[in-house]
DSSP file (Angstrom, degrees, kcal/mol; ACC not computed):
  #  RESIDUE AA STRUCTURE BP1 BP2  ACC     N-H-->O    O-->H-N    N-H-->O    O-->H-N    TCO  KAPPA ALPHA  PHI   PSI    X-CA   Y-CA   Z-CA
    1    1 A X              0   0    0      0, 0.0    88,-2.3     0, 0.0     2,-0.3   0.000 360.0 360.0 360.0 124.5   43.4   -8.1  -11.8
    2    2 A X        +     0   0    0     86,-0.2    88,-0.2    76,-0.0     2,-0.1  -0.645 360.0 167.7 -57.3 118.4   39.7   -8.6  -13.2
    3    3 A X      > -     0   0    0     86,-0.4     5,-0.7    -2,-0.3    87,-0.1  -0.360  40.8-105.1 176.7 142.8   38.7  -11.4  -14.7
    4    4 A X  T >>5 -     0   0    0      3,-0.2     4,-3.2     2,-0.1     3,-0.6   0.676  42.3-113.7  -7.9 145.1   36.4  -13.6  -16.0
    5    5 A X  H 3>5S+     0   0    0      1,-0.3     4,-3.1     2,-0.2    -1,-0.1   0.912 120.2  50.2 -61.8 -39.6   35.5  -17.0  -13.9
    6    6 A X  H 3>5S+     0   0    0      2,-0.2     4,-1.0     1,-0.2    -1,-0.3   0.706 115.4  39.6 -71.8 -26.4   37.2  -19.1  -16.9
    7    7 A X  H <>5S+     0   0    0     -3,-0.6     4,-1.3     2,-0.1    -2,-0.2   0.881 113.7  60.2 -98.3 -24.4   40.4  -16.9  -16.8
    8    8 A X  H  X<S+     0   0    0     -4,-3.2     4,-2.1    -5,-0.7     5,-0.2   0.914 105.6  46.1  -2.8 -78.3   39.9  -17.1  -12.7
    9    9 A X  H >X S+     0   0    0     -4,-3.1     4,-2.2    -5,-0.3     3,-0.9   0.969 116.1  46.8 -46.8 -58.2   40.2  -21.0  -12.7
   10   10 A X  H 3X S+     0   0    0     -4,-1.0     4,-1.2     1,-0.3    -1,-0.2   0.803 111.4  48.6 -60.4 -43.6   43.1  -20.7  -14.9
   11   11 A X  H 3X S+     0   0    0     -4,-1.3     4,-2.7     2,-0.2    -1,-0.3   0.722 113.0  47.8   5.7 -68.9   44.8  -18.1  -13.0
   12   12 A X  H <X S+     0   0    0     -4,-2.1     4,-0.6    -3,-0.9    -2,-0.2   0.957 103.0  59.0 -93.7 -52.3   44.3  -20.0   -9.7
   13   13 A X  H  < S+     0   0    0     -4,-2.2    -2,-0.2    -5,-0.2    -1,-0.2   0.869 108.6  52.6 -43.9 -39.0   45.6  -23.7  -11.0
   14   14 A X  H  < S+     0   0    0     -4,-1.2     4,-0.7    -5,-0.2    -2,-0.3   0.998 110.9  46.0 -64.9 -71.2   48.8  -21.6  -11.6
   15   15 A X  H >< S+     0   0    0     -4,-2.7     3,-3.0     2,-0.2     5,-0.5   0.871 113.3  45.9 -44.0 -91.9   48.7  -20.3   -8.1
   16   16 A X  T 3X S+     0   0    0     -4,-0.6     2,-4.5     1,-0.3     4,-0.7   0.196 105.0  61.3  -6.8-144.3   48.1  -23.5   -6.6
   17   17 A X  T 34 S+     0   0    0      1,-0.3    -1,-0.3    -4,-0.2    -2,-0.2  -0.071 106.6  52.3  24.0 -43.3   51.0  -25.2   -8.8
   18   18 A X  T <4 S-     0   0    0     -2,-4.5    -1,-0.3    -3,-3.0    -2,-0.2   0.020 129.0 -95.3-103.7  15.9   53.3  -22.8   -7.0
   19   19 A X  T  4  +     0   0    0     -4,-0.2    -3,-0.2     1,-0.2    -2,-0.1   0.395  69.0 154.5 122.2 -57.3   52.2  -23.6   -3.6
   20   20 A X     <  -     0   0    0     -4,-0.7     2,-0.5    -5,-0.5    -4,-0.2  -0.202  41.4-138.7 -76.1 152.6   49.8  -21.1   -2.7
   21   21 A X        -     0   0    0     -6,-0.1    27,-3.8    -2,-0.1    28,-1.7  -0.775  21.3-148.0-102.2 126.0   46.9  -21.0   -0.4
   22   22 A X  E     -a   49   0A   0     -2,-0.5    85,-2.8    26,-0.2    86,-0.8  -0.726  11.8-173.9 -86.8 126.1   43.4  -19.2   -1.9
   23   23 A X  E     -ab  50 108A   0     26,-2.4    28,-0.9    -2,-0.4     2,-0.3  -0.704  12.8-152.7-101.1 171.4   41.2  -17.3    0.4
   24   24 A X  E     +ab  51 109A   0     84,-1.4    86,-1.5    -2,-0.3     2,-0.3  -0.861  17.1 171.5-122.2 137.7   37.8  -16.0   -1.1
   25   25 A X  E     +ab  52 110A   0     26,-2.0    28,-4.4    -2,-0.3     2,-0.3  -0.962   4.5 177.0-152.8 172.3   35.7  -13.2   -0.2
   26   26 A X  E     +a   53   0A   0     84,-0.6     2,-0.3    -2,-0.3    28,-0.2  -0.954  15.5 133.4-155.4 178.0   32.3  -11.1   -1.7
   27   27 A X  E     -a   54   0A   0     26,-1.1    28,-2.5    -2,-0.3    -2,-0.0  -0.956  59.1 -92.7 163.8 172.8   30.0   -8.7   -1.4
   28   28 A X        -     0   0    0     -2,-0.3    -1,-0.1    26,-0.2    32,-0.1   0.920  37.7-162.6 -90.7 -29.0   28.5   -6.0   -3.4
   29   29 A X        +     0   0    0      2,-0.1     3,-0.3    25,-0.1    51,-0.1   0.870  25.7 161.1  41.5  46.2   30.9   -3.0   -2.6
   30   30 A X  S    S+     0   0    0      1,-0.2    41,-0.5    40,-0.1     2,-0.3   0.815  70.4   3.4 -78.0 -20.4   28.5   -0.7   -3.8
   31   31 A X  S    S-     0   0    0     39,-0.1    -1,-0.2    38,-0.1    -2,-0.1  -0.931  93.0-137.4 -78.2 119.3   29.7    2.7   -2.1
   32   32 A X        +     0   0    0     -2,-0.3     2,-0.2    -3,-0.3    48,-0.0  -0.610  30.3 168.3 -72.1 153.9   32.9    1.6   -0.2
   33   33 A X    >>  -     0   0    0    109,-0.1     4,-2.3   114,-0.0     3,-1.6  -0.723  51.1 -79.1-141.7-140.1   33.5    2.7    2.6
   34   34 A X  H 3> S+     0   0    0      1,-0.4     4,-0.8    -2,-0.2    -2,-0.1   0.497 119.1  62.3-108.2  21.0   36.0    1.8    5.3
   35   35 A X  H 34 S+     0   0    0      2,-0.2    -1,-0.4     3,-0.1     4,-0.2   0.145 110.0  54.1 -98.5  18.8   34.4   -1.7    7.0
   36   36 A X  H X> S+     0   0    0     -3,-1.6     3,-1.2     3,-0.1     4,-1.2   0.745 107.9  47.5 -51.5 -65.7   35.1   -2.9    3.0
   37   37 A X  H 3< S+     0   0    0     -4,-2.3    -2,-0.2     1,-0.3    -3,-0.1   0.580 113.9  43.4 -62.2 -22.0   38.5   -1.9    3.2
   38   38 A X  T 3X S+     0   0    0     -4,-0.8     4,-0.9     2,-0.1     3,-0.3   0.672 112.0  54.4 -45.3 -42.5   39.2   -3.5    6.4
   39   39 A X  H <> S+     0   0    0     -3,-1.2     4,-1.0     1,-0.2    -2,-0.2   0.491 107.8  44.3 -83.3 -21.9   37.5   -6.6    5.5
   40   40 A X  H  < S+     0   0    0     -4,-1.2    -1,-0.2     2,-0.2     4,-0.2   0.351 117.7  48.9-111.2   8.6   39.2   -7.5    2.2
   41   41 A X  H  > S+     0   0    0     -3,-0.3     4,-1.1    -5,-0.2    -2,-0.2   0.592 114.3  50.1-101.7 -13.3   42.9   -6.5    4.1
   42   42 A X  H  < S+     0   0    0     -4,-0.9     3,-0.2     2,-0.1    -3,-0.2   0.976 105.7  47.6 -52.1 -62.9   41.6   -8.6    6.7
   43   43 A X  T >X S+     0   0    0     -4,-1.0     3,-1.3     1,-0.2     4,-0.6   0.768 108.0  64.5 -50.8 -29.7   40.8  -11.4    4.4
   44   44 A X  G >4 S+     0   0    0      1,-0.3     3,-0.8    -4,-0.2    -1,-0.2   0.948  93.4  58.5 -52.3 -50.0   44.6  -11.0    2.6
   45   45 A X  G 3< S+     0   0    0     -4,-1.1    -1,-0.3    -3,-0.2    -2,-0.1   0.213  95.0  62.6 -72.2  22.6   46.3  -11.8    5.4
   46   46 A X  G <4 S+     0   0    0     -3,-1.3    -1,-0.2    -2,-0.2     2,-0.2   0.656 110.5  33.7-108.8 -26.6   44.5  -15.7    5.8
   47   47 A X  S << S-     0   0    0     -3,-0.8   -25,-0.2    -4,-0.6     3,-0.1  -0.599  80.4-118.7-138.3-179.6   45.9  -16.8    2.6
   48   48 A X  S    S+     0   0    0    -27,-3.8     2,-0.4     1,-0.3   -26,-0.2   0.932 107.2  30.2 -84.2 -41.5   48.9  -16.5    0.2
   49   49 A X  E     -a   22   0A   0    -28,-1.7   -26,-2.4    -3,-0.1     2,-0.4  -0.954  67.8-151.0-128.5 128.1   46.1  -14.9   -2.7
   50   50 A X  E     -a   23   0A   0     35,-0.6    38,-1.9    -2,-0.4     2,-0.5  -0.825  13.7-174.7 -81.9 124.1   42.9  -12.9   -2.2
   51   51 A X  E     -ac  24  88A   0    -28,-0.9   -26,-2.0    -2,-0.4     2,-0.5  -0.975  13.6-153.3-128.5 120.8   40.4  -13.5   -5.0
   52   52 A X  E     -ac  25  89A   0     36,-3.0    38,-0.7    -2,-0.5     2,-0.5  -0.785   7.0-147.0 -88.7 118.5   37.2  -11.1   -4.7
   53   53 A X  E     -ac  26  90A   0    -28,-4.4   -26,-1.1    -2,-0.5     2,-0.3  -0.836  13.2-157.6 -94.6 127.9   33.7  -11.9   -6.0
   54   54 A X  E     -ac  27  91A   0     36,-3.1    38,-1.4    -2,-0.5     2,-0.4  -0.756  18.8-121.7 -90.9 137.9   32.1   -8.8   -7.0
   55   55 A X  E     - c   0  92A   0    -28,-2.5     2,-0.2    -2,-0.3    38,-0.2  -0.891  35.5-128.5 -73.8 132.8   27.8   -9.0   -7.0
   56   56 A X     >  -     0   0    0     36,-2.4     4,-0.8    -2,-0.4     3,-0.2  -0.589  25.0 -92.7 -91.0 149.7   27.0   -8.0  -10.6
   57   57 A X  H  > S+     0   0    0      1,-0.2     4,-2.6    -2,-0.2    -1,-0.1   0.586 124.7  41.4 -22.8 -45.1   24.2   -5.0  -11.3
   58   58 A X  H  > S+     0   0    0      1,-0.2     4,-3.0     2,-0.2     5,-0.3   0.920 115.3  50.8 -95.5 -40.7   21.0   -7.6  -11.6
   59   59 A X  H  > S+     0   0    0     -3,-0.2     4,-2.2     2,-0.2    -1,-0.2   0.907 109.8  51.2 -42.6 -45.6   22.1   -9.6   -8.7
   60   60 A X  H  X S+     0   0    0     -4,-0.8     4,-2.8     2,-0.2     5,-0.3   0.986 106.6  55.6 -43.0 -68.2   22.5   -6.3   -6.5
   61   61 A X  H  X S+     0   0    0     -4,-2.6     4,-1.1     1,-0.3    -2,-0.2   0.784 108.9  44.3 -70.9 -17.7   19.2   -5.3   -7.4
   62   62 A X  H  < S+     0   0    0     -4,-3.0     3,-0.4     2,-0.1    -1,-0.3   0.975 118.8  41.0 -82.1 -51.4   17.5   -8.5   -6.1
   63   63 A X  H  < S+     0   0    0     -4,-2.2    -2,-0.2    -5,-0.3    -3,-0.1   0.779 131.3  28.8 -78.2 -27.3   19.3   -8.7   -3.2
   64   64 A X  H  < S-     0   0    0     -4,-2.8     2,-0.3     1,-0.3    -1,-0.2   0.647  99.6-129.0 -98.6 -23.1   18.9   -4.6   -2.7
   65   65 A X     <  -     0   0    0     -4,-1.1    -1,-0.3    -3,-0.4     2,-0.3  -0.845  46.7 -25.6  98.2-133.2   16.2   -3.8   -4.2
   66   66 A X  S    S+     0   0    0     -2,-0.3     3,-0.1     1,-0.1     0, 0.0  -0.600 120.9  39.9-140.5 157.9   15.3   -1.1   -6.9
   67   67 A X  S    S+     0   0    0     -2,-0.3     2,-0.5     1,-0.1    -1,-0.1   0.311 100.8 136.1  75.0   8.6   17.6    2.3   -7.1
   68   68 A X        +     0   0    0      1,-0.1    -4,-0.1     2,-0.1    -1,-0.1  -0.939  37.0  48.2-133.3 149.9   20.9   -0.2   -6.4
   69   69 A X        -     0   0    0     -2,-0.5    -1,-0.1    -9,-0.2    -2,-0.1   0.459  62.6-168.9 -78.2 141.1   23.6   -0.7   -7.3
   70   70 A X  S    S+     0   0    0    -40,-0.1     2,-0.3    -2,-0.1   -39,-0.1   0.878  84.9  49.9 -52.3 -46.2   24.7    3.4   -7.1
   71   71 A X  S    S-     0   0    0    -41,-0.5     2,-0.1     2,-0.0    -2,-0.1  -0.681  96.3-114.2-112.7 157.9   27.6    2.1   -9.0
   72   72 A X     >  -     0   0    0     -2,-0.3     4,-0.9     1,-0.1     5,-0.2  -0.501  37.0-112.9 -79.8 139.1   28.0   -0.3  -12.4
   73   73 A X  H  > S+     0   0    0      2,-0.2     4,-1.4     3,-0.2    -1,-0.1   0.648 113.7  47.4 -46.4 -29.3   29.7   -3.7  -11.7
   74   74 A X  H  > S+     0   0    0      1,-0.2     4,-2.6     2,-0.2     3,-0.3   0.962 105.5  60.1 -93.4 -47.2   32.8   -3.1  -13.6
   75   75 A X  H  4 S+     0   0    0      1,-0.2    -2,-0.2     2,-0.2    -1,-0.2   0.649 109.1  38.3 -17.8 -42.3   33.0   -0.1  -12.0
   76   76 A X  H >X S+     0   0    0     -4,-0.9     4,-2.8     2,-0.1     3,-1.7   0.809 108.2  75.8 -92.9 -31.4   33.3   -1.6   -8.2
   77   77 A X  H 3X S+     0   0    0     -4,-1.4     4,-1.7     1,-0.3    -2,-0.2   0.957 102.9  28.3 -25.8 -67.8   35.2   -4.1   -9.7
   78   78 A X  H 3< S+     0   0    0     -4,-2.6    -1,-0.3     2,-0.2    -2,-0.1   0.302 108.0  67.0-119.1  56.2   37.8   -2.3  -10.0
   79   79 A X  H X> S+     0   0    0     -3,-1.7     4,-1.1     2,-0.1     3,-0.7   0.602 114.9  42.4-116.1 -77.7   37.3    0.1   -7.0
   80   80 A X  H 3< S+     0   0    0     -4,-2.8     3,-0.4     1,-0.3    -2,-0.2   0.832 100.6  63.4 -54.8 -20.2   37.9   -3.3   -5.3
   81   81 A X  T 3< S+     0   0    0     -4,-1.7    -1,-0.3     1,-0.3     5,-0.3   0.900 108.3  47.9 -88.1 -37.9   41.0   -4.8   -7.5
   82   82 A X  T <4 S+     0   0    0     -3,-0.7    -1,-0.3     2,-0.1    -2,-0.2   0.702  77.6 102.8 -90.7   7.4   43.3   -1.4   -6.1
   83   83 A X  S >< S-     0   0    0     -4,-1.1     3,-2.2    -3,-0.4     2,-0.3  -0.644  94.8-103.3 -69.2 133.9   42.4   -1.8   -2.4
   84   84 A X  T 3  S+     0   0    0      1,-0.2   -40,-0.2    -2,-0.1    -1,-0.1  -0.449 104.8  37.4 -78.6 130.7   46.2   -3.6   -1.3
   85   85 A X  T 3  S+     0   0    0     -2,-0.3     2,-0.7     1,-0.2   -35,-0.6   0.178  83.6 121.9 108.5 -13.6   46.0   -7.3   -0.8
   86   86 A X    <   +     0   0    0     -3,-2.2    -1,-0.2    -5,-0.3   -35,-0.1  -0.749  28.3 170.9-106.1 125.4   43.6   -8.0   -3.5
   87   87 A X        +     0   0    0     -2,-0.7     2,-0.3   -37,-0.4   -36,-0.2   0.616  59.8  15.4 -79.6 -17.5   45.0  -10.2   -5.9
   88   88 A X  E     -c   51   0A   0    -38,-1.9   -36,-3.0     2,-0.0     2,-0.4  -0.980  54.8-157.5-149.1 137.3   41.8  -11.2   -8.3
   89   89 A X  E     +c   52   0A   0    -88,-2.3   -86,-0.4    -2,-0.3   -36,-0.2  -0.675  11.8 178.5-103.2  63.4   38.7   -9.8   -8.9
   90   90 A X  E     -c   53   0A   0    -38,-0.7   -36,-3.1    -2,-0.4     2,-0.3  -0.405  20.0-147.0 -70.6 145.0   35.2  -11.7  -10.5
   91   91 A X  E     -c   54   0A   0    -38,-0.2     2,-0.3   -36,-0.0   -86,-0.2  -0.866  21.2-171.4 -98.0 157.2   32.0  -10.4  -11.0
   92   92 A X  E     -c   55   0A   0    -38,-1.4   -36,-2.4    -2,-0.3     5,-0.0  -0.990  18.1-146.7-147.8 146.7   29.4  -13.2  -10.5
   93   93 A X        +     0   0    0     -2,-0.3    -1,-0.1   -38,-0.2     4,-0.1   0.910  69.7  85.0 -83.9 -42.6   25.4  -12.9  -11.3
   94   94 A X  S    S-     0   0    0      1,-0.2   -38,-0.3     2,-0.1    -2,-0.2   0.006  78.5-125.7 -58.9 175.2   23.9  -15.0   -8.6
   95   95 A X  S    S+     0   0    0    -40,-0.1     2,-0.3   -33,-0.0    -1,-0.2   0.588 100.1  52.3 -90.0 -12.9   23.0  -13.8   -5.1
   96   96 A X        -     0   0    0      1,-0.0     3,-0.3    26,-0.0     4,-0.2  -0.877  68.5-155.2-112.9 139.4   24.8  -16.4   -3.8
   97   97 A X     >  +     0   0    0     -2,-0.3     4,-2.8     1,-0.2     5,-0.4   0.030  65.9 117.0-108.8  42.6   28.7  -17.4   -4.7
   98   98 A X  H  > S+     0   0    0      1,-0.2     4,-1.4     2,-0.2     3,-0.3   0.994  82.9  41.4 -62.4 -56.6   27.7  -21.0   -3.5
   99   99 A X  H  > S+     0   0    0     -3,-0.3     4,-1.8     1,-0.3    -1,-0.2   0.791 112.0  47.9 -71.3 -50.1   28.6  -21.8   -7.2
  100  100 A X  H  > S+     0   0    0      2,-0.3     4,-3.6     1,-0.2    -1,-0.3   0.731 110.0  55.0 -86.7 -50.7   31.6  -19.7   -7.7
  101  101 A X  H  X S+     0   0    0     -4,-2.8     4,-0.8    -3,-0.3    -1,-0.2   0.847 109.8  54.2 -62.1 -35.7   32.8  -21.4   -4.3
  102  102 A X  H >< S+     0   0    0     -4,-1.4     3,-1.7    -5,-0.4    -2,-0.3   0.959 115.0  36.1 -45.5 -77.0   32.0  -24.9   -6.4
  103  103 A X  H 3< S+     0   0    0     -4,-1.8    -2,-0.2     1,-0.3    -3,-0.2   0.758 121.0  41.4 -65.4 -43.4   34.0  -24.1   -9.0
  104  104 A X  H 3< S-     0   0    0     -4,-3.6    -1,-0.3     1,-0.0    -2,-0.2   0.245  75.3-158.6 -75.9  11.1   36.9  -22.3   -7.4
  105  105 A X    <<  -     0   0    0     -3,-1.7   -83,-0.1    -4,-0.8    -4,-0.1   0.461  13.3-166.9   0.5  59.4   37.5  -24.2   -4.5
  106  106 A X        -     0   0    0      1,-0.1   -83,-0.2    -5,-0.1     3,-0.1   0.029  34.7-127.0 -41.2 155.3   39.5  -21.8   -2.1
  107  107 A X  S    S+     0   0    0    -85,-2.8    25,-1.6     1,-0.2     2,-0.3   0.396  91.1  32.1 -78.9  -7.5   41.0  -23.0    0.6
  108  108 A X  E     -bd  23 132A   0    -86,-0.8   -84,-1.4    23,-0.2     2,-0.5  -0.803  50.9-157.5-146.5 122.0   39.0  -20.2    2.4
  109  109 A X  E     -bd  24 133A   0     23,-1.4    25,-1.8    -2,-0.3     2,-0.8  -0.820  18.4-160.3 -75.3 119.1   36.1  -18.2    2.7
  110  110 A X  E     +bd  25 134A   0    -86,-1.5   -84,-0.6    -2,-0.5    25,-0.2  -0.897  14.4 179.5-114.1 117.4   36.3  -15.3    4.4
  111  111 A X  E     - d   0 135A   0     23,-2.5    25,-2.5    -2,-0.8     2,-0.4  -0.319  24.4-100.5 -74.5 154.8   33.3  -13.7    5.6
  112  112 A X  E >   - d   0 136A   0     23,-0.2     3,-3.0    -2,-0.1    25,-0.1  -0.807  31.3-102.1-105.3 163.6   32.4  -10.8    7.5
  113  113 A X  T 3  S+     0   0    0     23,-1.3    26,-0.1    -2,-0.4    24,-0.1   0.536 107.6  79.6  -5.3 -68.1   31.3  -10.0   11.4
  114  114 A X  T 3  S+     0   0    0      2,-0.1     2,-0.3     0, 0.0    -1,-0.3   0.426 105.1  25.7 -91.4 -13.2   27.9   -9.8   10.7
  115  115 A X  S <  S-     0   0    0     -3,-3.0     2,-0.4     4,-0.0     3,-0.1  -0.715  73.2-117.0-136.2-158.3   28.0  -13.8   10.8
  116  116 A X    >>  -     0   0    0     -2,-0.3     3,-3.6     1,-0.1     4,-0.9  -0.949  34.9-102.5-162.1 162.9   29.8  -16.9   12.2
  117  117 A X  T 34 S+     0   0    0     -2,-0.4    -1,-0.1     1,-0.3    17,-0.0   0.574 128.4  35.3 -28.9 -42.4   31.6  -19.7   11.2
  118  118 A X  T 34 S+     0   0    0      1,-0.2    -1,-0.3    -3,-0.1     5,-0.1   0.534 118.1  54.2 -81.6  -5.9   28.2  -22.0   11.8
  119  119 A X  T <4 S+     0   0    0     -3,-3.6    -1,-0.2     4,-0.0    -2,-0.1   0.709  75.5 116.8-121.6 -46.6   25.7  -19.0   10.5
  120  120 A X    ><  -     0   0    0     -4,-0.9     3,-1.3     1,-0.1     4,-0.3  -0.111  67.8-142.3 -31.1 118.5   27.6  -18.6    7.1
  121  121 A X  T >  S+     0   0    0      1,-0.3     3,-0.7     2,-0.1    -1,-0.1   0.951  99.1  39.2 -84.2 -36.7   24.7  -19.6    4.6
  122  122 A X  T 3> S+     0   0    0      1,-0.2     4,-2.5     2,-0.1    -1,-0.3   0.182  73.8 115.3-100.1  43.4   27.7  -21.6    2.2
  123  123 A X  H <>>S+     0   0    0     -3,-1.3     4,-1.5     2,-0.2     5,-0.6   0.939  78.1  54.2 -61.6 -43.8   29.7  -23.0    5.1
  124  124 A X  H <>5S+     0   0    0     -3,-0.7     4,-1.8    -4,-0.3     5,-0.3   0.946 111.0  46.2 -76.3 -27.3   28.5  -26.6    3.6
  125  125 A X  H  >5S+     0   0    0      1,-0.2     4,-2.2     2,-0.2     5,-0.4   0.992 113.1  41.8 -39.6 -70.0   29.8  -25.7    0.3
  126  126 A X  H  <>S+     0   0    0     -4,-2.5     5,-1.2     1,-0.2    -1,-0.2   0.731 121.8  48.6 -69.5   1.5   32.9  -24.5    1.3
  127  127 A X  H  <5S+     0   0    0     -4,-1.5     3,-0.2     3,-0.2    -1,-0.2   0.874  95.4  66.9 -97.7 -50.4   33.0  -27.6    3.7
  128  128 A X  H  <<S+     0   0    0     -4,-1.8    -2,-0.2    -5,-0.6    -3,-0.1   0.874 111.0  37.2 -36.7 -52.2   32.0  -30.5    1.4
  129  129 A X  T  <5S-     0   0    0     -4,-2.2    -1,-0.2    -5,-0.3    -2,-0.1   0.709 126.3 -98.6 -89.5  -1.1   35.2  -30.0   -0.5
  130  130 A X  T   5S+     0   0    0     -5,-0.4    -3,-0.2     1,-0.3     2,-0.2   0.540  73.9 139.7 107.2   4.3   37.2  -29.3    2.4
  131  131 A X      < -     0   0    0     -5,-1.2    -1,-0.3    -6,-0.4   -23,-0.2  -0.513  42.0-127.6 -70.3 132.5   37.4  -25.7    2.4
  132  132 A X  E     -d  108   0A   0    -25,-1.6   -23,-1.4    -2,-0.2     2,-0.3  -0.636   6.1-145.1 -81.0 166.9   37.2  -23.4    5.9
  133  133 A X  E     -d  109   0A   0    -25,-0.3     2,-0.2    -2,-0.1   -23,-0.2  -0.974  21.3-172.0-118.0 121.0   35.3  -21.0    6.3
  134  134 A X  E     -d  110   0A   0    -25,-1.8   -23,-2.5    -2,-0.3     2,-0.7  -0.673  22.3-126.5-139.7 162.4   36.8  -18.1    8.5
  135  135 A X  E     +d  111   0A   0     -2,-0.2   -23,-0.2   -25,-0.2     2,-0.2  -0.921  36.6 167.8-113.4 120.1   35.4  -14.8   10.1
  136  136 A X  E     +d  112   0A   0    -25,-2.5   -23,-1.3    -2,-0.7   -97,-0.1  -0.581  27.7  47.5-108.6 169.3   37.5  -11.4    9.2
  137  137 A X  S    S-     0   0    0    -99,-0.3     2,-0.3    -2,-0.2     3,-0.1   0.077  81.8 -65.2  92.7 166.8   36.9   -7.5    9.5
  138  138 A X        -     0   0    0      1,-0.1   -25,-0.1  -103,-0.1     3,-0.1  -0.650  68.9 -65.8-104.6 170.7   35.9   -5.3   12.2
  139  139 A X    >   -     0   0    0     -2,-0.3     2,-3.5     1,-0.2     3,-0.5   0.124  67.8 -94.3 -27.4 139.7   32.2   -5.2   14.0
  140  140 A X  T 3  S+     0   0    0      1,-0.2    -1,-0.2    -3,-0.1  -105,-0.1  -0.132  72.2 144.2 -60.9  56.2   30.0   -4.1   11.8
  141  141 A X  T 3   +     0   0    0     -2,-3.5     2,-0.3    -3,-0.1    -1,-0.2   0.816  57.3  71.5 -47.1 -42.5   29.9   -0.6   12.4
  142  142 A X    <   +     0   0    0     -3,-0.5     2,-0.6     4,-0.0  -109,-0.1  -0.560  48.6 167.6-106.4 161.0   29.5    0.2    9.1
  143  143 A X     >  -     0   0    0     -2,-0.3     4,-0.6     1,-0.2    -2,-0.0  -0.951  21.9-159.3-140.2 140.9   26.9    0.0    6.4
  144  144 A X  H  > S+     0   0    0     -2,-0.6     4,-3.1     2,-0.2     5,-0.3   0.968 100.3  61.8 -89.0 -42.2   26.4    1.5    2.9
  145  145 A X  H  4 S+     0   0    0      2,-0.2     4,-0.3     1,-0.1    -1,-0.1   0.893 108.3  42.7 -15.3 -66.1   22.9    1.0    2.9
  146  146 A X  H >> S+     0   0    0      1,-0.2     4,-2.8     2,-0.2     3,-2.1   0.995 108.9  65.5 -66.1 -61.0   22.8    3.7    6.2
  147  147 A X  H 3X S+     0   0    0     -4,-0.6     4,-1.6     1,-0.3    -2,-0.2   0.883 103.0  40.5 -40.5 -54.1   25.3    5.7    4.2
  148  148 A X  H 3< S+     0   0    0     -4,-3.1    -1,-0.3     2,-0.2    -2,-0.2   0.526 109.7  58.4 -96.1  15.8   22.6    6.5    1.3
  149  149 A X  H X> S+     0   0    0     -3,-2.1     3,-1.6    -4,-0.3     4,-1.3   0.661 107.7  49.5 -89.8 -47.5   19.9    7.0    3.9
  150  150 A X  H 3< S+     0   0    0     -4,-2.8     3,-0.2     1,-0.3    -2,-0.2   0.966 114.2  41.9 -56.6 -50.1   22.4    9.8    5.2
  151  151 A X  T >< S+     0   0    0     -4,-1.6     3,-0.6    -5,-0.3    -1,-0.3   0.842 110.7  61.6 -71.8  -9.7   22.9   11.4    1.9
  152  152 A X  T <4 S+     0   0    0     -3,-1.6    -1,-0.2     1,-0.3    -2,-0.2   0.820 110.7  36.6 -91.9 -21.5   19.0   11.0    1.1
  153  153 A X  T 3<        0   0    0     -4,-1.3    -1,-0.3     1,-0.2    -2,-0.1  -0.134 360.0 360.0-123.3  44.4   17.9   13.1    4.0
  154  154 A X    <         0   0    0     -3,-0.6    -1,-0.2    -5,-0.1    -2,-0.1   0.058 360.0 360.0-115.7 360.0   21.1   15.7    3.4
């Protein structure tokens, strides 16, 4: 399900009420491929509910540069909401979801390979309220970035 950071919160106080434990995870998912899909069924299994931060379009393009994202925000939005095991989907503007991590206070962050627990740039966020931070997914084999280099010179 998509939706907004204010229907998010609400959303997640309901889960919580009932018990359940929130993991977190982001990214841009601008072509999937299949170290996405690994990484967010990883990230299902740590908690009772997976909630996915999507980067939105101007955020991509700082962090990516110019010609990205390939795809429109709502679009990977909900590319990512049917992969099984995610239960909520936000887009969020910043490059970072240090703020998003504020406000939703997961009981996890789930990360990929590519870092580790101590290397995660909002491990003091998610640590400051008490949150872990945990490492999912397989090596980073894969890349989208390498993946439109491939099609460029196809």
């Amino acid at each position: 399900m998509i939706l907004s950071e204010e229907e998010l919160s609400a959303a997640l106080e309901q889960e919580r009420r009932q018990g359940k434990t929130i993991a977190f995870a982001n990214g841009v998912f601008d072509v999937l491929h299949v170290g996405h899909v690994r990484y967010l069924q990883d990230a299902s299994r740590v908690a009772d509910v997976l909630v996915v931060g999507v980067n939105g379009d101007t955020s991509v393009r700082a962090i990516k540069g110019a010609g990205r994202p390939v795809m429109p925000e709502r679009e990977r939005a909900e590319i990512v909401d049917a992969i099984r095991g995610v239960a909520y989907v936000t887009i969020f503007d910043e490059s970072s979801p240090a703020r998003l991590l504020q406000t939703l206070k997961p009981d996890f962050q789930c990360k990929g390979t590519d870092y580790t627990a101590d290397s995660v740039p909002e491990a003091g966020v998610v640590k400051a309220y008490g949150g872990r931070v945990v490492i999912v997914g397989d090596p980073k084999d894969h890349s989208t970035t390498e993946m439109l280099d491939r099609l460029r010179r196809q």
